[in-house]
N, C-alpha and C positions, 0 to 999 in steps of 0.2 A: 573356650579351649580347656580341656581336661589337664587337671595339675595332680601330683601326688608328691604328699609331702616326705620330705629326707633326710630335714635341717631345723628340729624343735627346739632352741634355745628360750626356756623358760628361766632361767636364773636362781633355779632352786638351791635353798644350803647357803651358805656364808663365804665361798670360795669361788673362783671363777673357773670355767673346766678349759684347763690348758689342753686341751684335747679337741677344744675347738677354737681359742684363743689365745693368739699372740700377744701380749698387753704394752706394745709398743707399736712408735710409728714411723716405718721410714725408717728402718734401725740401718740401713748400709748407708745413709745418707748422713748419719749423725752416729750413735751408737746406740748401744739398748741401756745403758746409763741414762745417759742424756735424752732419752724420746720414752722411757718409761711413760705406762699411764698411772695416772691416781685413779680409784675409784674405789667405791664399796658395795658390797652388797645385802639387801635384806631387804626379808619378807616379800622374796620372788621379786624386788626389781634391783635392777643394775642403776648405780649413778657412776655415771663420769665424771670425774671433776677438775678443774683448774681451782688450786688453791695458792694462797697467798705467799708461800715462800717457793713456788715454782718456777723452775727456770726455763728461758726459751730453749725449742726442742732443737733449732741447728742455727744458731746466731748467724755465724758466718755467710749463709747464702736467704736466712727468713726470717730475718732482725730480729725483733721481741717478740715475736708471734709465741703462744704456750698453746701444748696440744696434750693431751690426754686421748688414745685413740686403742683401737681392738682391733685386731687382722688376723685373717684366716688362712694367711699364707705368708712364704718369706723365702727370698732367692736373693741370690746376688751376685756377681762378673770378681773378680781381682781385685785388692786391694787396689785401689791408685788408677781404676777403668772406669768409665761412661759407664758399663752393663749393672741396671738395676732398674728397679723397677719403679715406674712413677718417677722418672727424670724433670722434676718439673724445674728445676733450674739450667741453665747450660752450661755452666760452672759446675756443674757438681761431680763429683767422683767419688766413688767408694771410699769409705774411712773406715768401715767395718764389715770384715766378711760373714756374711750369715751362711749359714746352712739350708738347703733346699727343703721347705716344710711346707706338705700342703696338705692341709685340715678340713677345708671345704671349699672347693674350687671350680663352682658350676661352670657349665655352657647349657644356657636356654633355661626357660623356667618360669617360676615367678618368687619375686624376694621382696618382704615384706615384715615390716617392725609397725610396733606397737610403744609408742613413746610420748614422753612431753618437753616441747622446746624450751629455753628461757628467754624471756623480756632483756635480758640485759644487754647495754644497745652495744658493750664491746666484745660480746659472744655469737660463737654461730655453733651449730648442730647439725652432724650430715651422718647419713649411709652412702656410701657410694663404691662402686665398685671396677675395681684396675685388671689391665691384663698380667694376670701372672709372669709373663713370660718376660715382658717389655721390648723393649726395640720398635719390631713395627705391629708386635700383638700386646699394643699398650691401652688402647682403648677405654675409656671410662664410661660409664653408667651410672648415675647422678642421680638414686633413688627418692631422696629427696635432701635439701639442702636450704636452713634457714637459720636467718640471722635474727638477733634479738630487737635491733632495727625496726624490722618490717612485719613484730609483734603486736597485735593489738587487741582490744578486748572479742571486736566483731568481726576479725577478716585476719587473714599471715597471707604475705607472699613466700611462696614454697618456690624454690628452685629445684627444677626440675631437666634431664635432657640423655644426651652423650657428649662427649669430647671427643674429638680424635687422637691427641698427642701426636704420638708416632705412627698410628694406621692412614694407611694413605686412601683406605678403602671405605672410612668415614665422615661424612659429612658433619660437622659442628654443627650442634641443631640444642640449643640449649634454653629456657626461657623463669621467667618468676609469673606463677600463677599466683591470680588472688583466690581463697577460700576463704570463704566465711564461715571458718569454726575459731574458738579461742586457743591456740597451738599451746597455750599451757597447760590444756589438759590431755587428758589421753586420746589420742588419734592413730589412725594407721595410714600407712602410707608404704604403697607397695611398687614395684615394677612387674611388667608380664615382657619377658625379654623371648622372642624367637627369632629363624632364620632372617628373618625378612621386616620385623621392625621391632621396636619396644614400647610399651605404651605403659601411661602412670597414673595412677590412680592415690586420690586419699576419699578414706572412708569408703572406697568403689564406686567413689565418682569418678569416671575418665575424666584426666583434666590436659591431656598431652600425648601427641602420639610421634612419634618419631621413627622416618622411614628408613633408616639405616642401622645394623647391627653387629657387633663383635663377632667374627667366629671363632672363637677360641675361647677357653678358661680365664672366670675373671674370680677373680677373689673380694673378700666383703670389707671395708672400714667401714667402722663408728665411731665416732669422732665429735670432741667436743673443742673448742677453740677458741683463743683470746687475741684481741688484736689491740694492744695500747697504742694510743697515738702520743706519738714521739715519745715514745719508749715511757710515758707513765701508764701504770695501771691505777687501776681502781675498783674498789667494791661496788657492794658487798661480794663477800669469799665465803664460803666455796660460788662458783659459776658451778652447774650441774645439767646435767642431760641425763631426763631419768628413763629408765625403758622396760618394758613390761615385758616384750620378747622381741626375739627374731628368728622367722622363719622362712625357709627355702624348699620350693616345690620343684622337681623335675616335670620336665612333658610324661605325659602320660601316653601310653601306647607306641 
């Protein structure tokens, strides 16, 4: 299937272009204080980072968990309402109204990064992709998804799929493929999303095809994450998720 590209995020310069990035995660769920990302940039790659005096991104509903993440879009319902995007708790309610920003917010395509995971077993590293809108056009896209865990020198298990959340018209169809590359280095790992399925590839190996699809605009996270058990963490600091690009193709013709 023919692609043409829309969406070249090289990470060129020492700045990040707020013109295609939000550098917070989840800001209606927490704030844009508090779900800030760390990261820096040079010499054409992005790190995200959890570092050592960072705080968790929404205590109250996702305990210690620390996120450092990058979104391509941002909406939000009423202070003190369910309406937002990515409700992944059912407790949660607006604490901060965002303003409706949308940067780059495909429907159909192929969306595909150029990145290296880390070994570190209480880190994970994801691209994945939400429905702008939320409600019942909440739908996710799990371009890929890996934890430090399931790093090894000769094989990573990649999570890979969709979620439904709130779409009632998606089937949960999610899984961990094993590949035998060393995710610490540079790999790519893409999605080809159309009407009718999404299929996932690293390297442009198909490793995953999934028969159900979003129809509607989803927006991009990149995200890096810390999960302490029982709220200790531990080194070594920075955790980083380094990336060399991301890019997004529309269908062609």
């Amino acid at each position: 299937m023919p692609f043409e590209l829309e969406f070249d995020e090289t990470f060129e310069g020492d700045t990040l272009d707020l013109t295609r990035w939000l550098p917070y995660y989840l800001p209606h769920w927490s704030s844009r204080e508090r779900s800030a990302a760390r990261y820096d940039i040079v010499d054409g790659t992005l790190r995200l980072l959890i570092e050592e005096d960072q705080e968790p991104w929404c205590p109250e509903l996702d305990g210690e968990i620390r996120v450092s993440s990058l979104q391509t879009g941002a909406t939000s319902g009423r202070l003190g309402t369910a309406d937002g995007q990515h409700r992944f708790n059912p407790a949660a309610v607006v604490t901060e109204e965002q303003p409706s920003v949308r940067l780059y917010t495909p429907q159909y395509g192929r969306i595909e990064l150029r990145a290296r995971a880390t070994d570190d077993s209480r880190a994970m590293v994801a691209l994945w992709m939400i429905g702008y809108d939320g409600d019942e056009r909440s739908g996710e896209i799990c371009v890929c998804e890996i934890f430090g865990r399931d790093v090894a020198a000769e094989h990573v298990d990649v999570g890979v799929g969709v979620h439904p959340f709130g779409d009632p018209t998606i089937v949960d169809d999610f899984a961990k493929v094993r590949v035998a590359i060393d995710a610490r280095e540079f790999h790519v790992y893409a999605a080809e999303w159309t009407p009718s399925e999404v299929r996932f590839f690293v390297d442009d190996e198909l490793v995953k095809t999934v028969g159900s699809s979003p129809a509607y605009p989803l927006e991009l996270m990149l995200s890096v994450y810390e999960f302490p058990e029982d709220g200790e963490r531990r080194g070594p600091y920075p955790k980083a998720f380094v990336v060399d690009y991301v890019r997004g193709y529309r269908l062609a013709g």
